[in-house]
N, C-alpha and C positions, 0 to 999 in steps of 0.2 A: 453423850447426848449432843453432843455440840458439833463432833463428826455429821453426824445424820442432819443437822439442823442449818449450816450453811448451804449446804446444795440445796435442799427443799427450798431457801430462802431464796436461794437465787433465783432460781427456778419458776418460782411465785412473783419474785419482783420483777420477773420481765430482766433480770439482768444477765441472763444469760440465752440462751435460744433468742428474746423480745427486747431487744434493746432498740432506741431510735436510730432511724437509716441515716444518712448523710446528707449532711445540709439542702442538699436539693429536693429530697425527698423523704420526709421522714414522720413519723407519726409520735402524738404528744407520748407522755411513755410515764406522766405523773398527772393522778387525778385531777381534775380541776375542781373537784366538790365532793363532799365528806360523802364516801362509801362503804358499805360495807358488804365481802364478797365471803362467801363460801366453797372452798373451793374441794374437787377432788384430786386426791393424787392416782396417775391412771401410770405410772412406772417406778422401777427402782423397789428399795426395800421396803419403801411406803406405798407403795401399791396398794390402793382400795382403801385407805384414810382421808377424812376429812384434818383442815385447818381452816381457821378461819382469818379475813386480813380487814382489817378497819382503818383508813384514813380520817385522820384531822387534819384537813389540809390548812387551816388556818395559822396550825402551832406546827407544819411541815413534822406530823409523830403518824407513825405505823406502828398500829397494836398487832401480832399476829399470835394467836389462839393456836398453838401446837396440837397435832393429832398424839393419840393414847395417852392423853391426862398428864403429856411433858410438862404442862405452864404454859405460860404465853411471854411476849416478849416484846421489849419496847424498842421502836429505831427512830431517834432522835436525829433525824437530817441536819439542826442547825447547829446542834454541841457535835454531831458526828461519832454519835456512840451508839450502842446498843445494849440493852438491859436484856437478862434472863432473870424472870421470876419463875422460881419452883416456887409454889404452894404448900407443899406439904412438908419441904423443910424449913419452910417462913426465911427463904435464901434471895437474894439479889446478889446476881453476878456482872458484873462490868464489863465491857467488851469494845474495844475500839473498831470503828468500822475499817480502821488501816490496821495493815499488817508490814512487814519490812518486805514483802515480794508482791503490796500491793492493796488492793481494796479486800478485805476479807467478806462484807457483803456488800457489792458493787453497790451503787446508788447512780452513775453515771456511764456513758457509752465510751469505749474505745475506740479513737479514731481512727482507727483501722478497719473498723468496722463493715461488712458489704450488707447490703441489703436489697432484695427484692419485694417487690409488691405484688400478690398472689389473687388479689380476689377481694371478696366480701365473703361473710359467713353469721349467720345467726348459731350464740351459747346462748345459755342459760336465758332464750327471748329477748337476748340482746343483740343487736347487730353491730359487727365489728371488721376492720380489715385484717388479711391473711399478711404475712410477711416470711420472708425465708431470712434467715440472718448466717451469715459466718465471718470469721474472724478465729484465725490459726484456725486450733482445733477443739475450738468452741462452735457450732450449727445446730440448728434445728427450725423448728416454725414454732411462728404464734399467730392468735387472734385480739388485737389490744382495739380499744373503743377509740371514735373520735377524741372523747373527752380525757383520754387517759387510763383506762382501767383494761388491766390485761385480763382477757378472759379464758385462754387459751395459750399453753405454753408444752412444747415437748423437742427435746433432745438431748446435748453434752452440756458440761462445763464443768472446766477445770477433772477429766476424767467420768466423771458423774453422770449417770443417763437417768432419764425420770421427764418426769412430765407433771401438767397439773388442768385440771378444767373446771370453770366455775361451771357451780348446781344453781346457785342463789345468786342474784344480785341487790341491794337495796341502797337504793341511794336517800338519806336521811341526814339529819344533823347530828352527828354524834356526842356523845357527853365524854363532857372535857373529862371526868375524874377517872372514865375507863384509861387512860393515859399517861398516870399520875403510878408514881411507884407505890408501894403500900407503906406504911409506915408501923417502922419496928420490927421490919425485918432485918438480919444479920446481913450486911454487905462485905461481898465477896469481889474482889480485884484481881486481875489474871493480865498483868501488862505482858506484849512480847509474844503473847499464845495464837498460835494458827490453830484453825479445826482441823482436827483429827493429827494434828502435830506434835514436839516437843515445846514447851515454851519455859517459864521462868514460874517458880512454884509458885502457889496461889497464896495471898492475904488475906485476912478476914479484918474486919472491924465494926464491931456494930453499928446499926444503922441508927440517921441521927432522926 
């Protein structure tokens, strides 16, 4: 699951194909206000599934709601982690957003970065600008909003082809406790692990 679940991530967070252009010209690339987007996957082996992505921007936390009943999953920008909850095995899995060859789900742009500026485009009733992005052999285009919400995302990264397009958009106040791990579930620790890698075998402990 976790192979499959960083590129979709990427992919959804604008961090690969949609990241911001360079200081001269770039566009916001993080919410300014608690959203909540639906989006589809239109490439890759998730073709034609929904996830869903919620901003707290207050407590800087992205809920994102996995397609085919994976869990959902928390990204804690200021601890700089990421939580996997399965549900059905009452599991919390731990996950550094670093890995030793890097960010394993970016959250920030590479200065290396190119960027063009493509247009305007209406998704999901929302109007948003086009951008081409590369960087080695990371490209593709997106549609991300003034205010920060990617609406539109398709290309590579890190090998990975896929894409993603908001259906929904809802901008709202979101509730803090969607955010919040569950309690009494078995917490699981995976230091050292890249997706779809070898890593250092997993810990358990239960959760407090």
């Amino acid at each position: 699951m976790k192979a499959r679940l960083a590129p979709v991530l990427a992919l959804a967070l604008g961090a690969g194909p949609v990241l911001p252009a360079a200081a001269q010209d770039r566009p916001v690339f993080k919410p300014k206000r608690d959203v909540s987007v639906t989006y589809r996957a239109t490439g890759g082996q998730a073709a034609g599934q929904e996830l869903r992505m919620s901003w707290l921007v207050a407590e800087q936390k992205l809920r994102v709601d996995m397609p085919g009943g994976m869990g959902w999953s928390l990204v804690d920008e200021t601890a700089q982690k990421m939580f996997m909850v399965m549900e059905a095995q009452r599991m919390v899995m731990e996950m550094p957003l670093h890995g030793p060859q890097g960010q394993i789900i970016p959250t920030s742009p590479p200065a290396s970065a190119r960027f063009t500026r493509l247009g305007t485009a209406t998704v999901a009733g929302v109007r948003c600008t086009n951008w081409r992005y590369e960087d080695g052999g990371n490209r593709g285009e997106g549609c991300i909003t003034d205010d920060g919400v990617m609406l539109r995302s398709q290309g590579s990264y890190q090998g990975h082809a896929g894409g993603v397009e908001a259906t929904q958009v809802t901008y709202a106040a979101q509730d803090p406790a969607r955010f919040r791990l569950p309690q009494g579930y078995q917490a699981m620790q995976m230091p050292g692990q890249m997706p779809g890698g070898m890593g250092a075998p997993p810990t358990s402990r239960p959760a407090r």
